[in-house]
C-alpha positions in Angstrom: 2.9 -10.7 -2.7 5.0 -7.8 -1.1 4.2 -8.8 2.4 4.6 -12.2 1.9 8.1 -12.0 0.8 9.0 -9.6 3.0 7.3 -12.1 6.2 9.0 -14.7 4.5 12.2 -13.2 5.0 11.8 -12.1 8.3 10.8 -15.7 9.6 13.4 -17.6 7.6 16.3 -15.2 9.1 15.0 -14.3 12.5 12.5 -17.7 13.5 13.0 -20.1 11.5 11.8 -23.7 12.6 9.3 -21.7 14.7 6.9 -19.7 12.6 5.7 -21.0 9.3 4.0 -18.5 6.4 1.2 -18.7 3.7 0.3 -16.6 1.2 -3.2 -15.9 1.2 -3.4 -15.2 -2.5 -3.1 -19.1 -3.0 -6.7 -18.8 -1.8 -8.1 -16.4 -4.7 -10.0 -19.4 -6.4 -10.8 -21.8 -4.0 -14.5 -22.6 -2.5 -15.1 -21.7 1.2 -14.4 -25.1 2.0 -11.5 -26.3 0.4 -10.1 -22.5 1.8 -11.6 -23.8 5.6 -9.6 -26.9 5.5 -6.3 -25.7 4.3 -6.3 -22.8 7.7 -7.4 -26.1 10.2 -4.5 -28.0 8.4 -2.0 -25.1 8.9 -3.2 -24.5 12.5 -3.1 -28.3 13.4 0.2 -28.5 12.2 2.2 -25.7 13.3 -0.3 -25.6 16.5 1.1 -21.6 17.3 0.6 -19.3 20.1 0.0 -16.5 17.7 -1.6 -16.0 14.3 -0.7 -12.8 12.4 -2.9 -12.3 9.2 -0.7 -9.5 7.4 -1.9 -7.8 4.6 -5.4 -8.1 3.9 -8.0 -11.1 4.4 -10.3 -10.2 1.5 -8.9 -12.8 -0.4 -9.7 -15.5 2.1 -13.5 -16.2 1.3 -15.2 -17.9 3.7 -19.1 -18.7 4.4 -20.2 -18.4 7.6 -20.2 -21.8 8.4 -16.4 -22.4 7.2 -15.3 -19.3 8.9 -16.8 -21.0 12.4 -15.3 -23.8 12.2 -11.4 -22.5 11.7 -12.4 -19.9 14.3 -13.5 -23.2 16.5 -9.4 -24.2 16.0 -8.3 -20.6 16.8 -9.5 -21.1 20.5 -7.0 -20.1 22.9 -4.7 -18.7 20.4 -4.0 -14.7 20.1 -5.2 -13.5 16.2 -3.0 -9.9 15.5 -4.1 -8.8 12.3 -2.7 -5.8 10.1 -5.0 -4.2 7.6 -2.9 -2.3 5.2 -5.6 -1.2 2.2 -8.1 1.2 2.3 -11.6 0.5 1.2 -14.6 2.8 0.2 -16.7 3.3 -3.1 -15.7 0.5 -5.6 -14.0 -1.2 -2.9 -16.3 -2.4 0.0 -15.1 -4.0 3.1 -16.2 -7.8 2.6 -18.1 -9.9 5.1 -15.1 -12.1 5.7 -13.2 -9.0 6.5 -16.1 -7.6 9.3 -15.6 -11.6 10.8 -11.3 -11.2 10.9 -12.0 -7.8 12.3 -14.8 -9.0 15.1 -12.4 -12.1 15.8 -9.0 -10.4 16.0 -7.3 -9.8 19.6 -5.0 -7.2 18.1 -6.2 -5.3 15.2 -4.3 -2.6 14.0 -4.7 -0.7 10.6 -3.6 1.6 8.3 -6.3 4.7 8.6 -8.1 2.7 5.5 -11.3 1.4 7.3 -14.2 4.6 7.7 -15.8 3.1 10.8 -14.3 0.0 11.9 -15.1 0.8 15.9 -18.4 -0.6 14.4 -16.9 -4.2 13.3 -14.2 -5.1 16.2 -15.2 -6.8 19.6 -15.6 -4.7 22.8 -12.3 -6.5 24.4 -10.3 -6.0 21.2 -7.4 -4.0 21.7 -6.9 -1.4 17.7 -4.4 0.6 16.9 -3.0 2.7 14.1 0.2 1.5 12.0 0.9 3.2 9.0 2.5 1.5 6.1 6.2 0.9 6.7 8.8 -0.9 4.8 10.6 -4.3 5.2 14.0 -3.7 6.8 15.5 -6.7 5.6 13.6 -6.6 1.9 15.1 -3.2 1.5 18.4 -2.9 3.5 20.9 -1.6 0.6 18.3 1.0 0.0 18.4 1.6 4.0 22.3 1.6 4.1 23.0 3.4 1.0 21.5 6.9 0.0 20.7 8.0 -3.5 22.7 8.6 -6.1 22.7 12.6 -7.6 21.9 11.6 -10.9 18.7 10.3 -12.2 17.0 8.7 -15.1 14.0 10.7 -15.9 12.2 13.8 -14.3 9.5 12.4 -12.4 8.0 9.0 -12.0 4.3 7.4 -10.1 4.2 4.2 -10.0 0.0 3.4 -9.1 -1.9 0.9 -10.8 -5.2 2.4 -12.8 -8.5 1.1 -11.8 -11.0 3.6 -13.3 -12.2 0.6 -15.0 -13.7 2.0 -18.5 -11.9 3.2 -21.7 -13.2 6.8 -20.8 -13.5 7.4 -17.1 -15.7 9.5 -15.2 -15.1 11.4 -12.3 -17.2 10.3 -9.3 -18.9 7.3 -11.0 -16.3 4.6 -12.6 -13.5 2.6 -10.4 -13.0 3.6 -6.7 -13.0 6.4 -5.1 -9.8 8.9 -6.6 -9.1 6.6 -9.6 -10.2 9.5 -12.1 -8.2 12.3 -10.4 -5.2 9.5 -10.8 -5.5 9.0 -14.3 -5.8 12.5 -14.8 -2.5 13.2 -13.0 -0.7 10.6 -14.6 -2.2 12.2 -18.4 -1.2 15.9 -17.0 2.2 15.1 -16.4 2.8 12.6 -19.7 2.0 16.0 -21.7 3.9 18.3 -19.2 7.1 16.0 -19.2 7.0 13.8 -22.2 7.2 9.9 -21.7 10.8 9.8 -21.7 10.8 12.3 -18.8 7.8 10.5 -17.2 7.9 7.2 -16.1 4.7 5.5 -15.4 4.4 1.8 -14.0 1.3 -0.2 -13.2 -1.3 -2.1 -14.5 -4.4 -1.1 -16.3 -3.4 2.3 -18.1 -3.8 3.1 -21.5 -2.1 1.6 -24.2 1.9 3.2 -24.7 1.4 5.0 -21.0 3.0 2.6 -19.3 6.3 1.2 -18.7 5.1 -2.4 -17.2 4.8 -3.6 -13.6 7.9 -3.1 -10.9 8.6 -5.9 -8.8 7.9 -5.3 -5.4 11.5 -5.4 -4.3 12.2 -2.7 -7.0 10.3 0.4 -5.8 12.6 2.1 -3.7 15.2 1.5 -6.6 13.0 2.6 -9.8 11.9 5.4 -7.5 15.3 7.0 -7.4 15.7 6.9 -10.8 13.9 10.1 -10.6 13.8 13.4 -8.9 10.5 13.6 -7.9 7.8 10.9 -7.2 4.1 11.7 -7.6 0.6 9.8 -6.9 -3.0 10.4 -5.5 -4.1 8.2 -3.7 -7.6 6.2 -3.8 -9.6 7.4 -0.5 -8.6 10.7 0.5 -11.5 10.8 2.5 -10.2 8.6 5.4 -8.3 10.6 7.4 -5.4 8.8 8.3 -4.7 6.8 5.4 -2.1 7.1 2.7 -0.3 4.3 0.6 2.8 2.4 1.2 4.0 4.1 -2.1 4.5 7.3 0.1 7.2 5.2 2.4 8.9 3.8 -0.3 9.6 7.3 -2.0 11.0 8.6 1.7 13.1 5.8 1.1 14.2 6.4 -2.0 15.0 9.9 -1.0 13.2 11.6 -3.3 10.6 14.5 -3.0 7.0 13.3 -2.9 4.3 15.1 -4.2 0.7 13.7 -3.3 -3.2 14.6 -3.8 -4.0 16.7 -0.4 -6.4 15.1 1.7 -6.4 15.5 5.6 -3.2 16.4 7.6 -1.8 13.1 8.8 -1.8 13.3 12.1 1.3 10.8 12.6 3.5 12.4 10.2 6.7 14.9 11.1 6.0 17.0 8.0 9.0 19.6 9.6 11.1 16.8 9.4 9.9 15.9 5.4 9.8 17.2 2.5 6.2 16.3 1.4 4.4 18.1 -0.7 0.6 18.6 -1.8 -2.2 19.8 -4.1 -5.7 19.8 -4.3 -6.2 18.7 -7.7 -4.3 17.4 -10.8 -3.9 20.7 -12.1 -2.1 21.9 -9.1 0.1 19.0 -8.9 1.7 19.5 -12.2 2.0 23.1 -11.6 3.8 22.4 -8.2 5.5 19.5 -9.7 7.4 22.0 -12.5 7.7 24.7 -10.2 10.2 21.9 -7.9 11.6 21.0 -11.2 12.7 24.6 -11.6 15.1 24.2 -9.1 19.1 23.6 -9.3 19.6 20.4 -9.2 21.7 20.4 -5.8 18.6 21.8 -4.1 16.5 19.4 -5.3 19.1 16.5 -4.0 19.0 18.3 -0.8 15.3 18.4 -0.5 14.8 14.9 -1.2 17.9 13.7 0.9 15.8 15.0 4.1 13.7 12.4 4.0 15.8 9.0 3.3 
């Protein structure tokens, strides 16, 4: 839903007449068919150059059959297609996926697919884009920095998909979704609810605050000093979630589960910090907290 208003946007002030845009989450409970003949509607009507697929296609099921024939009406038209989620244990990269990635002219991604050279084309040209934020979505945030004072200590906003009452560390929801709701219980007793603010979907009852619009991130972000998360997938090496530019944004401090060095990101530039377990990141979450509170505005400042 983010991307999609945030395309929206972008076509309705920059292209207008000449692009067109459709959320692919209309698509969630339709059969292959009905989902084949609403793309070879949309292609015959707006007949483009170019078809961008933003986001993700996992929600656009289609059968072998269906996916041929909209790929038939695709001929001699360039497909650039973003991936922005990462996908692993719990979270398998669907067979409509592997077709988008095979068909795709431009594919670039966000570090979230372990071994995609395996599903693209020879001739298709990949590349690496990390998540970034929508300019026009989030321009008073870009104009205007943060504010000094904030709401609460710290704040993650994650969704939890550990998927039983009682998770279990290696075995229930995908892959870092225990260590996540272990961080987000950690520092619930370390800070107290009022101190900690927790939105998402999915947590225990009384743990969470509700859902933030998508719009709203940067905003409930700087409500805090510090924003925290781990991340599903720290196994892929270049991958990390759009949560992480929204909290450079925000221009707070942002404290996150340590998987591999990003290779893209200026961390001597940054304030980023790190830890290796749940444990670790409350105990470098406090020590931050320890400091005056000009010097944590000035550490957080750095990366707006």
């Amino acid at each position: 839903m983010g991307h999609s208003r945030a395309i929206k946007s972008f076509v309705e002030q920059e292209l207008g007449e000449h692009a067109s845009v459709y959320d692919s989450a209309n698509f969630g409970h339709m059969l292959s068919d009905e989902t084949a003949n609403i793309l070879i509607s949309l292609i015959r009507l707006s007949e483009p150059n170019y078809v961008l697929l933003i986001g993700s296609t996992s929600s656009i099921k289609l059968d072998a059959e269906s996916f041929d024939r909209v790929n038939g009406e695709l001929v001699g038209r360039t497909v650039l297609y973003w991936e922005s989620d990462g996908w692993g244990r719990g979270k398998p990269v669907t067979e409509t996926m592997k077709k988008w990635f095979y068909r795709a002219d431009v594919l670039l991604h966000a570090g979230g697919v372990k071994g995609l050279s395996s599903y693209v084309s020879p001739t298709t040209l990949v590349g690496l884009a990390p998540h970034t934020y929508c300019h026009l979505l989030f321009a008073q945030e870009e104009m205007h920095p943060p504010e000094r004072e904030t709401q609460s200590k710290s704040v993650m906003i994650a969704n939890n998909v550990t998927r039983s009452k009682i998770p279990i560390p290696g075995v229930t929801g995908l892959s870092g979704s225990y260590s996540r709701w272990d961080l987000a219980r950690r520092a619930k007793k370390s800070l107290g609810r009022e101190e900690f603010q927790l939105y998402g979907s999915g947590w225990p009852q009384n743990w969470s605050t509700g859902m933030v619009p998508f719009g709203d991130q940067v905003s409930s972000i700087r409500e805090s000093r510090i924003s925290i998360i781990w991340d599903h997938y720290l196994n892929l090496p270049e991958y990390v979630s759009d949560r992480f530019v929204y909290a450079l944004l925000a221009g707070r401090v942002h404290l996150m589960a340590q998987g591999s060095r990003l290779s893209w990101l200026p961390y001597s530039e940054l304030t980023v910090l790190s830890g290796r377990s749940p444990s670790e990141m409350i105990s470098i979450m406090n020590e931050f907290l320890s400091n005056t509170d000009q010097k944590i505005y000035d550490m957080g400042i750095r990366n707006w």
